[in-house]
Every structure is written in C-alpha cells, then in structure tokens.
C-alpha positions as CSV (number, residue, x, y, z in Angstrom):
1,X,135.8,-13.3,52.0
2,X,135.6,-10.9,54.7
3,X,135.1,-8.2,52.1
4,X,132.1,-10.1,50.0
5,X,130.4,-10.2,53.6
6,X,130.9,-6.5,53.9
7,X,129.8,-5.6,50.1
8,X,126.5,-7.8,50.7
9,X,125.7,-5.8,54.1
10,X,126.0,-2.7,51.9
11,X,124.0,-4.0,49.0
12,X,121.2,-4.9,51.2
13,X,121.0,-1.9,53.4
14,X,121.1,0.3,49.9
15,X,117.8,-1.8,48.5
16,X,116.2,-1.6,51.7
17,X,117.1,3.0,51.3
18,X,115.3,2.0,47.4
19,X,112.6,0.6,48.6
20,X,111.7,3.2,51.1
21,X,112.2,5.9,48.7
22,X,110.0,4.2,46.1
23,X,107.1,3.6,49.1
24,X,107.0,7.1,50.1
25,X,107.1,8.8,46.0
26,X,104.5,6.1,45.5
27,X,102.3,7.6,48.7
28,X,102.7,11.3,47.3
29,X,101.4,10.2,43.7
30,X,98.7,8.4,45.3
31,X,96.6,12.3,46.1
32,X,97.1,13.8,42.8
33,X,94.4,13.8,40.0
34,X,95.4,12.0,37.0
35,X,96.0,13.5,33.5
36,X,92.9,13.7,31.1
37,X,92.6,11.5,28.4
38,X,91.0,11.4,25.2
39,X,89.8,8.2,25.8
40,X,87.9,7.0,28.8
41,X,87.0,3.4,29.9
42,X,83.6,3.7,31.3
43,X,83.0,1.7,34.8
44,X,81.4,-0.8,35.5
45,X,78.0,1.4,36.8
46,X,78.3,3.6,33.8
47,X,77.7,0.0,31.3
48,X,75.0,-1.0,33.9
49,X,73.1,2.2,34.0
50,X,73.0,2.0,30.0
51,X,71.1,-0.7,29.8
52,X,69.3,0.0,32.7
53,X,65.2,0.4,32.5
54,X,63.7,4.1,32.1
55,X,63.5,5.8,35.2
56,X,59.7,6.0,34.5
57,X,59.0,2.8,34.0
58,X,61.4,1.6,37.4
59,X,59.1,3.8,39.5
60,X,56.0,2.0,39.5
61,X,54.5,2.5,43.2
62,X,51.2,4.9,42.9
63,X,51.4,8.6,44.3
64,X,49.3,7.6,47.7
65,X,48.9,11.4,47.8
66,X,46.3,12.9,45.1
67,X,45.7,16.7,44.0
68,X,42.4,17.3,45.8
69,X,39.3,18.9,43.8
70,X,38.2,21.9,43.8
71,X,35.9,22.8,45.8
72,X,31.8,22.4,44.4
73,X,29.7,25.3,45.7
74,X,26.4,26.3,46.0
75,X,26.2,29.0,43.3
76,X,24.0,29.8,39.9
77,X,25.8,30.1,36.8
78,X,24.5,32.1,33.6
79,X,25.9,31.6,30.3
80,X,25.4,32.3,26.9
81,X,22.9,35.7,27.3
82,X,20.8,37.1,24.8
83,X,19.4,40.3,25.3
84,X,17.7,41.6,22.4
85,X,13.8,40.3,22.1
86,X,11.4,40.3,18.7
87,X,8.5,39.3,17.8
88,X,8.7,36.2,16.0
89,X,12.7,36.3,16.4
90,X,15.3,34.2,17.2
91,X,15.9,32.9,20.8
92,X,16.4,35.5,23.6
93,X,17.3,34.3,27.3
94,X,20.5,32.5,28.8
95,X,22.0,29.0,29.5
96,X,21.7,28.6,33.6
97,X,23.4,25.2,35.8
98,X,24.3,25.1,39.2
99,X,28.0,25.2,40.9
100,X,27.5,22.1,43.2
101,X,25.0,20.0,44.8
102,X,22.3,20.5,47.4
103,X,21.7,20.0,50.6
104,X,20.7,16.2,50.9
105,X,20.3,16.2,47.4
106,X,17.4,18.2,47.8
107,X,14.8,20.2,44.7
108,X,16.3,23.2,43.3
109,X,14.0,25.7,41.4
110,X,14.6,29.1,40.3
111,X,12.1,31.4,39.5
112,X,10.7,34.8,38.6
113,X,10.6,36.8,41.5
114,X,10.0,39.9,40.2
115,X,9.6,41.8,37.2
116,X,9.6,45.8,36.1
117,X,9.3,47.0,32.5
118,X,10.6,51.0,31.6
119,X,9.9,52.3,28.0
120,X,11.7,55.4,28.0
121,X,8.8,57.6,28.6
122,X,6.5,56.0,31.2
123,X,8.0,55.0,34.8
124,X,8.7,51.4,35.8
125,X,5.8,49.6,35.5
126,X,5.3,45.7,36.8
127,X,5.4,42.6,34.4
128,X,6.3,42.6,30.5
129,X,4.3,43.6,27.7
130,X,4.1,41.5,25.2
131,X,5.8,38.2,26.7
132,X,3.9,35.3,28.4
133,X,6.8,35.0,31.5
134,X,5.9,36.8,34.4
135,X,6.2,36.7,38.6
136,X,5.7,33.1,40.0
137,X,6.9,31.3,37.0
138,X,9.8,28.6,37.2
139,X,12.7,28.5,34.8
140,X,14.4,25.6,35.8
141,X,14.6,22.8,38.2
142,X,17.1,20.5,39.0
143,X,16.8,17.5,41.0
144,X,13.1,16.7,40.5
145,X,11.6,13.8,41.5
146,X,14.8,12.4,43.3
147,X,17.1,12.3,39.9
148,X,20.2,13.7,40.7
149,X,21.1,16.1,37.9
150,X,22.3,19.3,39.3
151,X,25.0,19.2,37.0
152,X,23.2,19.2,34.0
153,X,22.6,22.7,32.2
154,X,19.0,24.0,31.6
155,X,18.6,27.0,28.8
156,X,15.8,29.5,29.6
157,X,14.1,31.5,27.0
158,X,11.4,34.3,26.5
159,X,8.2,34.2,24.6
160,X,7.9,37.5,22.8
161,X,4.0,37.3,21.4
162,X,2.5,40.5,19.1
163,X,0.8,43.2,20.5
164,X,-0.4,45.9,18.6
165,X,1.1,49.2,19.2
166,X,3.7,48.1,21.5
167,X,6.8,50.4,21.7
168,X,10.2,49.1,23.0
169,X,11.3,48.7,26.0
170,X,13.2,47.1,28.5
171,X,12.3,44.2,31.0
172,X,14.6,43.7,34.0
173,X,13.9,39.9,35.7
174,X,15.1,39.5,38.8
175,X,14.9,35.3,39.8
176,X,15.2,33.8,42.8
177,X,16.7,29.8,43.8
178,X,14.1,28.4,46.2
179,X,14.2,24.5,47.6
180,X,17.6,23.1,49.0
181,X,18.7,25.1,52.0
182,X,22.2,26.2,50.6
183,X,20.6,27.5,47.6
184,X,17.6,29.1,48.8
185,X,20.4,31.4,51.0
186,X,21.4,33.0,47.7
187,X,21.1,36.5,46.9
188,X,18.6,36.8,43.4
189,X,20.1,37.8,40.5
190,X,18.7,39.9,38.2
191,X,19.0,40.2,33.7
192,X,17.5,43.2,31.4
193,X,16.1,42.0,28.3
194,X,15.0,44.7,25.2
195,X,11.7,43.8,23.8
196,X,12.0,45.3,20.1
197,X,8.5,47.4,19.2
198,X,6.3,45.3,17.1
199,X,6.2,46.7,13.5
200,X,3.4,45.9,11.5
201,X,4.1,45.5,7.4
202,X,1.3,46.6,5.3
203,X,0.9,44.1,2.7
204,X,-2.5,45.5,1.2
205,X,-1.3,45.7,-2.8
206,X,-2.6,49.0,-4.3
207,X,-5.6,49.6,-6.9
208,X,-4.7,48.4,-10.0
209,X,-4.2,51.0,-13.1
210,X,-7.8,51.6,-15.0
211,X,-8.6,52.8,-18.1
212,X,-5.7,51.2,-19.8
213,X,-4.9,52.8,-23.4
214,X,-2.4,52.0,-25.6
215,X,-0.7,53.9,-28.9
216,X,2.3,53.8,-30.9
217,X,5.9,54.8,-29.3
218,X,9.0,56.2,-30.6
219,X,10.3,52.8,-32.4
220,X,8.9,49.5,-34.1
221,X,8.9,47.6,-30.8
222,X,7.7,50.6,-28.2
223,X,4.4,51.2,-27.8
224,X,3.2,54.2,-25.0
225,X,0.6,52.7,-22.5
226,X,-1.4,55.2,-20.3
227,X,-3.6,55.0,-17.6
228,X,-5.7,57.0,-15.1
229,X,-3.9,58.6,-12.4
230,X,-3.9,56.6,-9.2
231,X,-6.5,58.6,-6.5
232,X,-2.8,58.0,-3.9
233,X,0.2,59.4,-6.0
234,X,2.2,59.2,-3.2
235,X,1.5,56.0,-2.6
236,X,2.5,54.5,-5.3
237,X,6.1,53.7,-5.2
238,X,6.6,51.8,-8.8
239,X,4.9,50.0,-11.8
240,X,6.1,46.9,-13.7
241,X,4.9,46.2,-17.4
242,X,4.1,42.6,-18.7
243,X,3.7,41.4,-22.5
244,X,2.1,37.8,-23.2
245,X,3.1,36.7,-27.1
246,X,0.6,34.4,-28.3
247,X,-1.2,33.5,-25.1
248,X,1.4,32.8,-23.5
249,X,3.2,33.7,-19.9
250,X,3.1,37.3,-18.8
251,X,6.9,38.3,-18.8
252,X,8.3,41.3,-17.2
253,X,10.0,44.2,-19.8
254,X,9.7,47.2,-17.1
255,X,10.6,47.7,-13.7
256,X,11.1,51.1,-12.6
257,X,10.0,53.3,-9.4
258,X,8.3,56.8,-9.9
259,X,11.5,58.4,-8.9
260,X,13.5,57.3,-12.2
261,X,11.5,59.4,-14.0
262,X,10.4,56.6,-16.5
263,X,7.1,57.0,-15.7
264,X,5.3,60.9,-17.5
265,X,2.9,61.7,-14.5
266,X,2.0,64.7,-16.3
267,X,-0.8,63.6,-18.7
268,X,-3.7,66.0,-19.2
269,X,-2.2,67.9,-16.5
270,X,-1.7,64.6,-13.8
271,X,-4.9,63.0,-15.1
272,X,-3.6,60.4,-16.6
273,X,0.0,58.7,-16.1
274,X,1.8,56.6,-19.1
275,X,5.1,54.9,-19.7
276,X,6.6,53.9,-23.3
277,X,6.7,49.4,-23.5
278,X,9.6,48.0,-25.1
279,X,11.1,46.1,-26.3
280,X,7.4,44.4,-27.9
281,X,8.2,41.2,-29.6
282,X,7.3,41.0,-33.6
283,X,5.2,38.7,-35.9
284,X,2.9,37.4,-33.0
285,X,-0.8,38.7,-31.4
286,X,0.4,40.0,-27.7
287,X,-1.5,41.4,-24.2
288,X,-0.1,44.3,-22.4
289,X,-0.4,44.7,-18.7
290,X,0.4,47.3,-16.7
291,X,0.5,47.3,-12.4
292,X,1.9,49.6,-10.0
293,X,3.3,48.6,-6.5
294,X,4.0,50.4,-2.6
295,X,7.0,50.8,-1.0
296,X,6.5,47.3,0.2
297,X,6.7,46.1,-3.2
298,X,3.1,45.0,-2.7
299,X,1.9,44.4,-6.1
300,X,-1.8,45.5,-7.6
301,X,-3.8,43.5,-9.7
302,X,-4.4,43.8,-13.6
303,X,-6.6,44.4,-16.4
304,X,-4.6,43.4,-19.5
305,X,-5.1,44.6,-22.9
306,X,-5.1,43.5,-26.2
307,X,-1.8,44.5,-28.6
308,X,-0.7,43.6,-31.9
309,X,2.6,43.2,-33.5
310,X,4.4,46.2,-32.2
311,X,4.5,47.2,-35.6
312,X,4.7,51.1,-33.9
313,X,0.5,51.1,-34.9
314,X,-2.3,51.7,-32.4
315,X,-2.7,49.3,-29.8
316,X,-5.9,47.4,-30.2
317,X,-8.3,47.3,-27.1
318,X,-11.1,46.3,-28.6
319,X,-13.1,44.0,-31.4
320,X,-11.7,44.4,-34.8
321,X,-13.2,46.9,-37.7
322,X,-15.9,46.2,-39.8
323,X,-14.1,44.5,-42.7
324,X,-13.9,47.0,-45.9
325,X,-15.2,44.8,-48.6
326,X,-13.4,45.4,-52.4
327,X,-14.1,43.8,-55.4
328,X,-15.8,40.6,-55.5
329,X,-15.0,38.2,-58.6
330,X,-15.0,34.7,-60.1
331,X,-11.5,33.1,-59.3
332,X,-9.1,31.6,-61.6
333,X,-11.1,28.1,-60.9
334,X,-14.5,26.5,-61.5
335,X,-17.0,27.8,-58.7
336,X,-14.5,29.7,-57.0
337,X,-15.1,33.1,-56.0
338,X,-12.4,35.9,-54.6
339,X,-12.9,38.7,-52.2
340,X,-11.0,41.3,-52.0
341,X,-10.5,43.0,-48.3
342,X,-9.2,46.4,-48.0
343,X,-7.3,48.4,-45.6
344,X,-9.7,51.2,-44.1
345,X,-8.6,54.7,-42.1
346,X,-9.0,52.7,-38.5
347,X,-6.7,49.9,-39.0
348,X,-4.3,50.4,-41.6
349,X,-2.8,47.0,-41.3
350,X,-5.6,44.3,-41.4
351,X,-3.4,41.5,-42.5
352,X,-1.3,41.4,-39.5
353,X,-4.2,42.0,-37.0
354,X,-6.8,39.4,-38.4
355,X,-6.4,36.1,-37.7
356,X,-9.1,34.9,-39.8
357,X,-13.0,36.2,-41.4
358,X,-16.3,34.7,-41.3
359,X,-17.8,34.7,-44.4
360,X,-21.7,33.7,-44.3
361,X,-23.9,33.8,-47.9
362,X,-27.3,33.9,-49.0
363,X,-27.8,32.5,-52.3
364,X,-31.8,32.2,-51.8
365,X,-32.3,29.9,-48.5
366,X,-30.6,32.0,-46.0
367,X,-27.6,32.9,-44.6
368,X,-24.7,30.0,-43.9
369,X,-21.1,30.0,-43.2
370,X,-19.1,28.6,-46.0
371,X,-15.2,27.6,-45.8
372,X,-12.5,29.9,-47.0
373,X,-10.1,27.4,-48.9
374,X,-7.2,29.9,-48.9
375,X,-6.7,33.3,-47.1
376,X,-3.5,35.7,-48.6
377,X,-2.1,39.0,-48.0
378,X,-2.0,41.3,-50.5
379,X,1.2,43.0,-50.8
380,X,-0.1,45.6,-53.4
381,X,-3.5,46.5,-51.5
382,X,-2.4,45.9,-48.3
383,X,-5.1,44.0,-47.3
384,X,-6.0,40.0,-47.6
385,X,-7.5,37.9,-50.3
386,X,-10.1,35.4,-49.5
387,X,-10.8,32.3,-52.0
388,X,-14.7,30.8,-51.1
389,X,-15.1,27.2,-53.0
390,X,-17.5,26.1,-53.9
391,X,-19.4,29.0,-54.9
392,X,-20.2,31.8,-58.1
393,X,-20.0,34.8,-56.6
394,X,-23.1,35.7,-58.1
395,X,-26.4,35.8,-57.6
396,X,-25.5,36.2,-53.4
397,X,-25.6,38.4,-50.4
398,X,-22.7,38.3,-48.4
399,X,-22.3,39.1,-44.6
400,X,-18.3,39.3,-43.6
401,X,-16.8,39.8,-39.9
402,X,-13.3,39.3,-39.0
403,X,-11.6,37.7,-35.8
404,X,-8.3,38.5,-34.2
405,X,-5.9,37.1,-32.6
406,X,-8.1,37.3,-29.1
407,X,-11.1,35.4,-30.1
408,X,-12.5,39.7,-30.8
409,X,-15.2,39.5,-33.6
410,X,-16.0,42.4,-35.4
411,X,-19.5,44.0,-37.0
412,X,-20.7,42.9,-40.1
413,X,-20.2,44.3,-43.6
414,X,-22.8,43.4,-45.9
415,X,-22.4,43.5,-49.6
416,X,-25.0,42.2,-52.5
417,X,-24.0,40.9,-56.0
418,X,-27.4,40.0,-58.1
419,X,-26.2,40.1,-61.2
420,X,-23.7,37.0,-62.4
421,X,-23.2,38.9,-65.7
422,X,-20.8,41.5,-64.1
423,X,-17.9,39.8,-63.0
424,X,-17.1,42.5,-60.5
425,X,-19.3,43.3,-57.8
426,X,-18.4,46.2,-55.8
C-alpha cells in the first residue's frame, strides 16, 4: 500500500516534468515561420477585399484643390501669314486675336501705324503702291460697343489693286494696339508683305492672213494654201487651218507654231507664206480657212475660201467657168432635148464642182428658165448631161450658167440652134 502511494507521487511529479517540457517546446515553435505550402487558405480580409468596390469608385469626395489656369495676358497673336501679294490673287495678310482681356473690358483696336515701301532700286519710300491700306487705318477691333469678344479671332487682309507699270516690291507695316490701357503699353509689331509687279497680258489677236490662195498638194486629200506674208513675222507665233464640209462647222486639221517648220516662209522670197491642208475630206463642197496666232495664243480673224473635193485639183476661190457647151440634140423622148457640157482647160472636173446649171431659152418670146428633169455625169466626156423637157431643141437660143456648191454663179455661154432639121447643134 505504502508502495502504490509512493509509485503515484512519482507518476505525478513525472507528468507535471511532461508537461513542462511540452509548454516550453511549444513556446520555441511559437517564433519560427511556418513551411510554405502549395496551397493557401486566404483570410478573411483577402475574401472581403475581392469583393470589395473599385478603389475609384470608393473615393468619391471631390479634389477641393484644382490645377489653376494659366495665366491670360495682354498680348497680340499673329497666325496664319501670307506674304506674297498679286493683283487679282489669292488672299494675302494674317489671322490676329488677343492673349487676354482688357482693362475693364475696355475697346481694343489695332492699326496701321506706319508704313515704308523699298523696290530694290529706289530708297524707302512711305505708303504702298498699288494697295488701298495705308497709315491710320484699323485692322481689327475687339470689344466694340461693350460686346465682350476679345477672344474671338479677326483675319486681316490686303487689297492689291492694278497699277500700270508697277514693279515689285516690298511693304513693311508696322501696327500699333491703341484703347485698353494694358494693350495700348505694347510695343508695335511690324510684317513685310511682297507686292508682285503687275503684268499686263496682251490679248490684241493679230491681222488675219490676206490674199488667201489655194492649189493642189502632194496627195488626193492635201491641198497647199498660201497667203501674204504677215507685215510682223516675228510676231506671229503659229497658224491653225480649218475645213467646213458642206456648210458645216469649221473643224481644226492644223496646229503648228512657225518653229516646227510646217509652215514654208520662203514664198517669192518671204512674200508670201503657205502650208500644205490635209487630210481634206472627199465627195463634199468644203471652205478653207487659214489664221495665225501670238505667243498669247491670241487668235486672228478669217477670210475663208472656197474648196472642192480635195480631189488634188485647184482650189476654187471664185465663181465657176463659163459652161463649155457640146452637142445639143433631141433626146430619146418626145420634146426632150439633151445638152451636152464639156470639161474645158480651167476646170477639168466640172461634174464634181457644179452643183447644178441654169438653163434659160428663147424660142421667139424671150428668154425664160426651164427645168432640167435629170442632170448626169458623163463618165466618157467627163463632163455632165442635161435632159430639158418639155422642149425641141430646135428652133432656140440658149443662155447656160452654172452654180456651185457656194451659191457662186458663173458667166453665160450662149449657143443658137435655128435649124430643127440638124439634129445636132454645135
């Protein structure tokens, strides 16, 4: 018994050593940082601050302290310059607006307060030629009338007006801010403008070309037009040819300048200038026109001429030849009569250049026109066939003329057939 008592003294006094062991190894562990883990259980702030509002959005009191502006001045600004000045040109001057406002909001106008011109061989000289702005003038004002608009830009511009042998030269403007107090205190400020030199065009078109003549050229469709010699050779910087087909529009076939050597200036020795016309359209009555223009291409004026087909034959520039009259004889019908009109040595090719005859008879009361029922060419003679009904070709005096293409009418050939026995009258 006495032995159980003393076991149990020991037993307790060895848990109490246990537990004071464990207390102090549990102490120690206590300052030591734990292992790392894969894994980690956020806390309890971490899940609150996930779901928390933007930061942005939780600060919403206002900044009570604001960037301040800058500073507004009294100062002139220029903008957008443009220096170069001409006649009739496109704007030349600058954009001007104030820094800030004015004293109590006062007028502010700037003007010309002086102005020297210097053309590169006089001295300065005062004011501008040729443009209406000049000392005293305002450009701009701001604040007129008690609107308060000295924010608002004003733009500025010169008037460049023509004067007559005005060279270039240059303008300086100095201006000048006069009203409000803190404006008027600014130093002026000066701009150079170049006034370009007024150049006058001449647009005074040449004389026309006279004594227009025209002949056959090189080909079918040329022909070689010629013309006095201009009294101002040098003046004459190009000519332009023009061909109308049946009285129709003038259309250009030749542009060249006297340079090209298109143009033979040579004629008779430089009396007479010419140029070959092509291409010259076919099968159709045609005017010719010739004018020559300056280095301005200021065109002359005109005097057309007639043409025919460009057959390569002379030009015609004047009233058709006398017909040349052949054989007159009864036609293959009752009171039908056939003349006979034959080529002759000034126009070989009467067919083409005759639009139609007149054919006027006497048979005893006078002279009359009487229809032609039918009008041929003659592909053996050459020449045309003209069927009069009604009518025997004999006893009657016959007057013929023929017409061309122009409304030209030629003289008249005469021819007499008395006798009705012969049945050719020539």
């Amino acid at each position: 018994m006495l032995l159980n008592k003393k076991s149990k003294r020991f037993l307790s006094i060895l848990i109490t050593v246990l537990v004071l062991i464990v207390t102090s190894c549990s102490s120690s562990g206590s300052e030591e940082y734990p292992e790392p883990s894969d894994e980690q259980t956020p806390s309890a702030n971490a899940i609150t601050d996930s779901i928390s509002e933007p930061e942005s959005e939780q600060n919403t009191e206002p900044n009570a302290e604001l960037e301040p502006l800058p500073d507004l001045e009294a100062k002139i600004i220029i903008t957008n310059i443009v220096s170069e000045c001409s006649p009739g040109g496109a704007y030349c001057g600058f954009d001007i607006r104030l820094g800030g406002p004015s004293d109590d909001n006062n007028e502010v106008s700037i003007t010309i307060q002086d102005v020297k011109q210097a053309t590169g061989v006089e001295d300065l000289s005062n004011g501008c030629d040729g443009v209406n702005e000049d000392v005293g003038d305002s450009i701009a004002t701001f604040n007129s009338g008690g609107v308060t608009d000295w924010d608002v830009g004003r733009g500025f511009g010169l008037t460049v007006v023509s004067i007559e042998n005005t060279v270039t030269r240059t303008c300086t403007f100095t201006f000048n801010a006069e009203g409000a107090a803190n404006y008027q205190s600014l130093e002026p400020f000066s701009y150079t403008f170049t006034i370009n030199k007024i150049v006058e065009i001449d647009t005074t078109p040449p004389e026309p070309p006279v004594n227009v003549s025209c002949s056959p050229g090189g080909g079918s469709t040329e022909f070689f037009l010629e013309w006095d010699a201009p009294s101002d050779p040098d003046a004459i910087f190009g000519i332009y040819v023009y061909v109308s087909k049946n009285g129709g529009s003038y259309n250009r076939i030749i542009n060249t300048v006297i340079s090209d050597g298109q143009v033979n200036t040579d004629i008779d020795s430089g009396a007479r200038w010419g140029v070959t016309a092509y291409p010259i359209p076919s099968d159709a009555p045609l005017m010719l026109a010739v004018t020559v223009f300056d280095k301005n291409y200021n065109e002359s004026g005109w005097w057309p001429i007639d043409a025919y087909f460009g057959s390569g034959l002379d030009c015609f520039t004047g009233p058709p030849p006398t017909p040349n009259i052949g054989i007159i004889s009864p036609a293959g019908g009752s009171m039908e009569t056939s003349i006979q009109i034959l080529p002759n040595g000034t126009d070989p090719a009467p067919a083409e250049d005759i639009s139609y005859y007149q054919v006027l008879i006497d048979s005893g009361t006078g002279f009359e026109e009487i229809p032609i029922s039918s009008q041929q060419n003659n592909l053996a003679t050459g020449g045309v066939d003209l069927i009069i009904y009604p009518l025997n070709h004999a006893p009657v005096d016959y007057q013929i003329k023929a017409v061309d293409y122009h409304g030209n009418v030629s003289a008249t050939a005469s021819r007499s057939c008395p006798d009705p026995a012969l049945m050719e009258c020539n």
